[in-house]
N, C-alpha and C positions, 0 to 999 in steps of 0.2 A: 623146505620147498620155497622157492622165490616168487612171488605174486608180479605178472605183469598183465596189463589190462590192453584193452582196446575199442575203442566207443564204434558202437551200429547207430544208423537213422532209426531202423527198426526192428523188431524180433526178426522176420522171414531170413534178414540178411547174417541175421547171428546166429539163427539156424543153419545157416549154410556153411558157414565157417567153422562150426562146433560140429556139422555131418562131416567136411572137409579133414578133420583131426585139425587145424590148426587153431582152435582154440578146446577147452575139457568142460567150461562151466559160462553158463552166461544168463545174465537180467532179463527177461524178454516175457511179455504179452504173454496170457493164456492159452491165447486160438496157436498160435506158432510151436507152441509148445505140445498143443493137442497133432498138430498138423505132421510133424514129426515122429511124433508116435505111432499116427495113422500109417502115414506112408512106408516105416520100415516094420510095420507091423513087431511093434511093442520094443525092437531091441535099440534104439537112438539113443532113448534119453529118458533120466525120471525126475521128477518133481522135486524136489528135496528142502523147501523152504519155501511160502509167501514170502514178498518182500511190501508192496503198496496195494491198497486197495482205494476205488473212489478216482475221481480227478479227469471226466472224460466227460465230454459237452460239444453237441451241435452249435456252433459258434456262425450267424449268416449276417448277411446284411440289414440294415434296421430297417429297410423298405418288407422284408419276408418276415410275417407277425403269425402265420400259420403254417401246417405242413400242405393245406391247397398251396399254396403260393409257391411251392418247390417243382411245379410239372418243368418240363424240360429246364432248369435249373442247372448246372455245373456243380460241383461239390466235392472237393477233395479227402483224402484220408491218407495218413503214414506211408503206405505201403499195401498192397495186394496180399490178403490172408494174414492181414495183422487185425490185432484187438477192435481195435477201433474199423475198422474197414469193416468187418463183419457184425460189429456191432449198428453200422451205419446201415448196412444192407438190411439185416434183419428189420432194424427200426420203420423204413421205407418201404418194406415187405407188407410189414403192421398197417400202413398207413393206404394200403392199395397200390404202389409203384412198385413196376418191375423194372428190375435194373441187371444189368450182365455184366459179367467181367473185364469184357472187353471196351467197357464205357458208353453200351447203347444202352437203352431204356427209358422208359420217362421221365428219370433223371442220369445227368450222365457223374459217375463217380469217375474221377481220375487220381488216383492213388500217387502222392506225390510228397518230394522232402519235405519235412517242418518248414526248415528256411525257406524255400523255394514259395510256400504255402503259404508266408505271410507276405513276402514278396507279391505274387500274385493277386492275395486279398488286398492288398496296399493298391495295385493297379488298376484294380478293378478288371481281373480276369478270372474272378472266381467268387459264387456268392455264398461260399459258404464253405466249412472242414467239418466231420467230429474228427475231435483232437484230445490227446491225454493234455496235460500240466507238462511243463508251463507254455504251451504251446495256444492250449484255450484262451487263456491268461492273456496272452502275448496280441492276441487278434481284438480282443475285448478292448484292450485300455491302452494298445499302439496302433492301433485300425481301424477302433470304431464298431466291430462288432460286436452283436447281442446273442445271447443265450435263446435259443428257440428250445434244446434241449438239454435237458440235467440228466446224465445217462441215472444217477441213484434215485433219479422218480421213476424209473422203470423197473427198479429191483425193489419186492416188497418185504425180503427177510427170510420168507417162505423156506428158500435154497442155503442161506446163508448166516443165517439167527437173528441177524440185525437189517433193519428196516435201511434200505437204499448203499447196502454193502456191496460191493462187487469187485470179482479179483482185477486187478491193473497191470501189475510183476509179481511174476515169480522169480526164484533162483531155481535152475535146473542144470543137471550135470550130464556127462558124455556117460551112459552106461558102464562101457569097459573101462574107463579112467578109476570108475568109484570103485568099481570089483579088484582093482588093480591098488589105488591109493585110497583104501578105507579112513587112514590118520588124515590125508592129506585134506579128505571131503569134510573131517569134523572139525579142522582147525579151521578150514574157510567157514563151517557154519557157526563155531564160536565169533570169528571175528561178523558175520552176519548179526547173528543176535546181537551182539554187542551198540551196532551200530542203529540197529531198530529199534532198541532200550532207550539209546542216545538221544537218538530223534524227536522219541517221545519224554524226552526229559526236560532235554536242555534249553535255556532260556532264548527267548524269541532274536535277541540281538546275537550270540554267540552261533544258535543255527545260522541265520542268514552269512554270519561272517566265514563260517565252514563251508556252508554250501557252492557260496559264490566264488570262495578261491577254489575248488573244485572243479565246479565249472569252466572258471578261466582255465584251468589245467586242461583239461579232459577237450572243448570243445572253442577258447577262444575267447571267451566273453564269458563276462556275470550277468546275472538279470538284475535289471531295476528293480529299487526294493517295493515298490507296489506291484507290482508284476510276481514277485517273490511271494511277497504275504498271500495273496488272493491266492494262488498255487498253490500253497502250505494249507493254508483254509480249506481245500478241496481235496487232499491224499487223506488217505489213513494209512501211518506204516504199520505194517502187521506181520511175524511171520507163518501166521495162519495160511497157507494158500487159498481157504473156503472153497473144499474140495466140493461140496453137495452144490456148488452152481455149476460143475462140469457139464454132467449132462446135459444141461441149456445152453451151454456156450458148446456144445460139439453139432446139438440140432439143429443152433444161427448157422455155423459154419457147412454144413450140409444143404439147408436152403440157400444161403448166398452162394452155392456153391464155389467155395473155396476150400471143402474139407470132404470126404469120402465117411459114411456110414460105417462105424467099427466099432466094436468093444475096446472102450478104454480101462479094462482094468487091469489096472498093476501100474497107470500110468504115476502115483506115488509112491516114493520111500519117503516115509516120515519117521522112520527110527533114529539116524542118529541126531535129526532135529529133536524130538521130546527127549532122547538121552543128554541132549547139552544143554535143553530148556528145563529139564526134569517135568514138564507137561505132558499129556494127551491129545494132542492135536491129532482129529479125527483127519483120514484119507476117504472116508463117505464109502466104504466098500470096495473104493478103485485103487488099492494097492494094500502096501502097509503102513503101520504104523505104532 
């Protein structure tokens, strides 16, 4: 089988294109992958690998040193019912502000491209994003922005084993694709692990030198290699999904209201993952494994 890609801004729109049939398998945020599940009541899509954990941060203006300081504030995110989006909402939930989809509230969230995002920040039309890597990165040490929030001071381990862990990407496949191409779903999770081993292997100069002509390919441009490191510093590649933070990432989604109240069990298969890792990576009761 012949591997061709396709780059999204972000999970909701990879979603669409993987419910569409024209793509079978795709990278994408936890919430969009829960959201999907939700909606077609369990038969879209299942989980079938972790890819990144970590790497997502309230990134604002250096005048904003508290979360007072955000009342009617501006604030972007990826996209509408992606990771970061709901995880914004939630956090501003926590902090007393109410905020609506629609961009009213005591803060107003406008859900918008990366590019476009730091554009914006650079303008001064925007005081602030949560952002995955290298997106954070990018506002921090090309705009001037500061860290008000480390999304992994919010996760204590409790969900997930390790202190300030939290899922970023998954790998998740079209349901009927995988029931259809079982070889095909374990060759792409061979070459996945493969690539997650790498990661975590390979020497700090040869990563950035893979990364960046990737990027060139894929999206146009490399990053600057401080922009690079600081990014690399804040992922963990894993292909753990860290299934036991679901529950918590489907009840943000339900209060931000960007996600509907469902049982997501079954939303894993982690079988032919532990068969190509020869491990036990738990699915937390919400599928197999």
């Amino acid at each position: 089988t012949k591997l061709s890609t396709e780059t999204f801004n972000a999970g909701p729109a990879a979603i669409e294109a993987l419910n569409a049939g024209a793509i079978d398998a795709a990278y994408v945020g936890p919430n969009p992958a829960i959201n999907s599940f939700v909606k077609s009541k369990g038969e879209s899509i299942s989980i079938i690998a972790g890819a990144a954990a970590g790497g997502a941060q309230l990134v604002v203006r250096p005048g904003i040193t508290s979360a007072a300081d955000l009342k009617g504030k501006t604030l972007a995110s990826p996209q509408l019912g992606g990771t970061q989006d709901v995880a914004l909402r939630a956090w501003l939930s926590s902090q007393g502000y109410k905020t609506n989809v629609d961009g009213s509230g005591d803060v107003a969230i406008n859900p918008t491209e990366n590019a476009q995002t730091l554009k914006l920040f650079q303008d001064g039309k925007l005081d602030g994003a949560w952002l995955p890597e290298p997106w954070a990165s990018r506002l921090v040490l090309q705009a001037g922005a500061k860290v008000l929030v480390d999304e992994k001071d919010l996760w204590d381990g409790s969900l997930s084993g390790n202190d300030g862990e939290f899922p970023t990407t998954v790998l998740i496949v079209n349901k009927k694709f995988a029931a259809a191409h079982p070889d095909t779903v374990k060759a792409l999770l061979r070459g996945h692990v493969e690539s997650v081993d790498w990661l975590n292997t390979a020497a700090a100069g040869e990563k950035a030198s893979v990364i960046n002509a990737a990027l060139q390919d894929a999206a146009g441009a490399a990053l600057p290699a401080d922009v690079l490191e600081r990014s690399l510093k804040n992922v963990v590649f894993t292909v753990d999904p860290l299934a036991g933070t679901y529950p918590k990432l489907l009840k943000d989604g339900v209060e931000a209201g960007t996600t509907k109240q469902a049982d997501i069990t079954g939303l894993f298969d982690l079988r032919a993952l532990n068969e190509v890792t020869g491990k036990s990576i738990s699915a937390a009761g919400l599928g197999q494994d």
